[in-house]
C-alpha positions as CSV (number, residue, x, y, z in Angstrom):
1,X,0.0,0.0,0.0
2,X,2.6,2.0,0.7
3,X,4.4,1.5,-2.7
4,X,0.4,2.6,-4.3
5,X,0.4,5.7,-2.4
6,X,4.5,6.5,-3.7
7,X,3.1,6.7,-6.9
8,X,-0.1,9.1,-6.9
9,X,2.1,12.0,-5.0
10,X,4.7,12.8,-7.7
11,X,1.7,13.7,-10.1
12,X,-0.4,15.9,-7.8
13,X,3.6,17.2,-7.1
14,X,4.1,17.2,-11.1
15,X,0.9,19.7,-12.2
16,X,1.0,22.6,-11.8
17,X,-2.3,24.9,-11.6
18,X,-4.2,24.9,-15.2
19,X,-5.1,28.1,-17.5
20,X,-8.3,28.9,-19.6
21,X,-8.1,29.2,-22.8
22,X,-10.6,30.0,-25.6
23,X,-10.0,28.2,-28.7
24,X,-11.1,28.9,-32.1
25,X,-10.5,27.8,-35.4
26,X,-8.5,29.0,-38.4
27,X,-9.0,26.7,-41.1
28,X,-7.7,23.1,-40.0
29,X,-6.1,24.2,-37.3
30,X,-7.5,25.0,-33.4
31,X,-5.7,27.1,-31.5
32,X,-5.8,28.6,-28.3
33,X,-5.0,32.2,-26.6
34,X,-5.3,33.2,-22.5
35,X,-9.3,33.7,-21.7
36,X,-8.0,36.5,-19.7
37,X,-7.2,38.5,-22.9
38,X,-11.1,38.2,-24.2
39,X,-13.1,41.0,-23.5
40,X,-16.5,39.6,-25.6
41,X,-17.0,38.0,-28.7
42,X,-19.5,39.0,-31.5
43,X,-20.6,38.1,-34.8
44,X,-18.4,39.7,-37.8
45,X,-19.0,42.8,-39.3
46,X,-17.7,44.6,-42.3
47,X,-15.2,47.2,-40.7
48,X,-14.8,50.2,-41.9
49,X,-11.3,50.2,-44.0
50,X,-8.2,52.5,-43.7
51,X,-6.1,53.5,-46.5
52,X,-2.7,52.3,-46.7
53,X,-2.9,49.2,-43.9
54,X,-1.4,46.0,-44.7
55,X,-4.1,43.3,-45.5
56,X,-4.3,41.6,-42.3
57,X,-5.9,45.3,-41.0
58,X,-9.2,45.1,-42.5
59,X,-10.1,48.2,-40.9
60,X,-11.6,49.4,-37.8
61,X,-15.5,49.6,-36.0
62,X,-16.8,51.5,-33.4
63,X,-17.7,49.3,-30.4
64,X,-19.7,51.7,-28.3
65,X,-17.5,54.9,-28.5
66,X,-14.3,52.9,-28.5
67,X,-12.5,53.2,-32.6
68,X,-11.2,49.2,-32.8
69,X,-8.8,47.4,-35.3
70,X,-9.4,44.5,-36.5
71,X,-6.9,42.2,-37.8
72,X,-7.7,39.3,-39.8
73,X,-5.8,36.3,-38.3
74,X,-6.6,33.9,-41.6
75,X,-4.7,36.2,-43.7
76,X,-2.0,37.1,-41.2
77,X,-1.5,33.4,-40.8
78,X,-1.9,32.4,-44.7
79,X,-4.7,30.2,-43.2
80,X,-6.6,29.0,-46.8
81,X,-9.4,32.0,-47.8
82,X,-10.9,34.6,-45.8
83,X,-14.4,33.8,-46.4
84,X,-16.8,35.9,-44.0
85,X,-19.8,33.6,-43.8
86,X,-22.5,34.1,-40.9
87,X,-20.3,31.8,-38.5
88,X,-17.1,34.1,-38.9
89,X,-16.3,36.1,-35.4
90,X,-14.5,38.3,-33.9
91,X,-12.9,38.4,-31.0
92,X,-12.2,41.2,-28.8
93,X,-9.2,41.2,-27.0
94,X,-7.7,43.9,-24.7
95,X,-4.7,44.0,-24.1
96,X,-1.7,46.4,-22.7
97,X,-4.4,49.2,-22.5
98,X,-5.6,48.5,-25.9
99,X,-8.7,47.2,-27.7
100,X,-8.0,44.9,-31.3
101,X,-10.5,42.4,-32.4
102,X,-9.3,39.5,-34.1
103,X,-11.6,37.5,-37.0
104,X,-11.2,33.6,-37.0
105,X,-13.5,30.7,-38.7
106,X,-15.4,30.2,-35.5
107,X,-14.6,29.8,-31.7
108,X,-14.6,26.4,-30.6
109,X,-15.1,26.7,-26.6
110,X,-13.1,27.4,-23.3
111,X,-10.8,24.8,-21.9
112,X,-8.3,24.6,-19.0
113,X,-4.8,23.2,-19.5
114,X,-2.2,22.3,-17.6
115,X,1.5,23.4,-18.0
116,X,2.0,19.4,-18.6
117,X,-0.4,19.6,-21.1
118,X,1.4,22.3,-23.2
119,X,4.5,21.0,-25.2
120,X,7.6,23.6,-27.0
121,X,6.3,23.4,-30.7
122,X,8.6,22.4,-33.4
123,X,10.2,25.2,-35.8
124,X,8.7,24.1,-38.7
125,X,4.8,22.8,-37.7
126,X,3.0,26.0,-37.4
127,X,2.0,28.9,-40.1
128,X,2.5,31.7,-37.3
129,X,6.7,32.8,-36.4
130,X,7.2,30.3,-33.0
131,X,8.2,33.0,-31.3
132,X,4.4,34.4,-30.6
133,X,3.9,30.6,-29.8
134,X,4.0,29.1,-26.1
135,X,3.6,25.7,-27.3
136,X,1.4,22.9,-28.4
137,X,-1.2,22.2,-26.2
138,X,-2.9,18.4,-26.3
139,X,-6.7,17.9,-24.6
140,X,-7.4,14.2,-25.5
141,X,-7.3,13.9,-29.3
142,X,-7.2,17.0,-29.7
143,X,-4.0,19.4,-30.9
144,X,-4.0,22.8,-30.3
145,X,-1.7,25.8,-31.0
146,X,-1.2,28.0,-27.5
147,X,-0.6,31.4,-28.9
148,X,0.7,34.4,-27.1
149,X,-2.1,36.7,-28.3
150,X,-0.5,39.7,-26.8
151,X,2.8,39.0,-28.3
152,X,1.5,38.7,-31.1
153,X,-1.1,42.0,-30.8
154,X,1.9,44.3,-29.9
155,X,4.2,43.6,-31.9
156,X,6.1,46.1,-34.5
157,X,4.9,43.8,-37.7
158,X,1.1,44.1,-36.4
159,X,1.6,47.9,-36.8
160,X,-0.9,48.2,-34.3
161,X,0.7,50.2,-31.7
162,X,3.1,53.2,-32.9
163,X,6.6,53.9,-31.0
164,X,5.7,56.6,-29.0
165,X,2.7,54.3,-27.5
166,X,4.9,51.4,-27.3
167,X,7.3,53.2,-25.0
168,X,5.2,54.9,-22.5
């Protein structure tokens, strides 16, 4: 008995305490950004566009006094066509003081992982640069790509926050 009880403590020792995560899809793939980073979630509408962005900017919307980006992840990612169909969404994230809504295929639900659970990905296995991934996350059969949304958000290629913002 002793010997039973020897080998159940290293694994409650082992985890460590588990994250939410909202997942959503981008063609075949399922991935996975910090629930705490989600302000709401809504249905997509045609943003109005600014001149000169880069394609991934479709343009912004007014989400009750508050002038929003939105970036479109499927063509950031070169994730197959950016179709907008009535189950295309966007998600609003906030993060570092800042409001950007991000369109994906469809969000899947909210799930809780481990740090076990989350594995380094491999250079070549993903569409997005690693370094705005945290790793590959596995829930059952499932596969999922942990991304580090605000990584991601504020960084220069985004073009989403200027210098001067970037610094203070």
């Amino acid at each position: 008995m002793a010997q039973e009880n020897s080998t159940r403590k290293p694994e409650a020792v082992e985890s460590g305490p588990a994250q939410e995560y909202l997942t959503f899809t981008l063609g075949p793939e399922e991935y996975a950004i910090d629930i705490l980073k989600v302000q709401e979630i809504r249905g997509y509408e045609s943003p109005t566009s600014i001149a000169q962005a880069p394609a991934f900017i479709k343009g912004v919307i007014n989400l009750r006094g508050t002038i929003v980006p939105i970036v479109d992840l499927r063509i950031k990612f070169g994730v197959g066509e950016a179709e907008y169909t009535p189950f295309t969404v966007v998600i609003i994230l906030n993060i570092g003081h800042r409001v950007v809504g991000i369109v994906v295929d469809g969000v899947s639900d909210v799930i809780s992982l481990t740090p076990e659970q989350i594995r380094p990905a491999p250079e070549f296995a993903a569409t997005v640069d690693t370094k705005y991934i945290e790793g590959l996350g596995t829930l059952g059969e499932r596969m999922l790509i942990v991304v580090d949304i605000g990584r991601l958000m504020l960084s220069p290629e985004m073009a989403l926050v200027d210098e001067v913002e970037a610094v203070h």
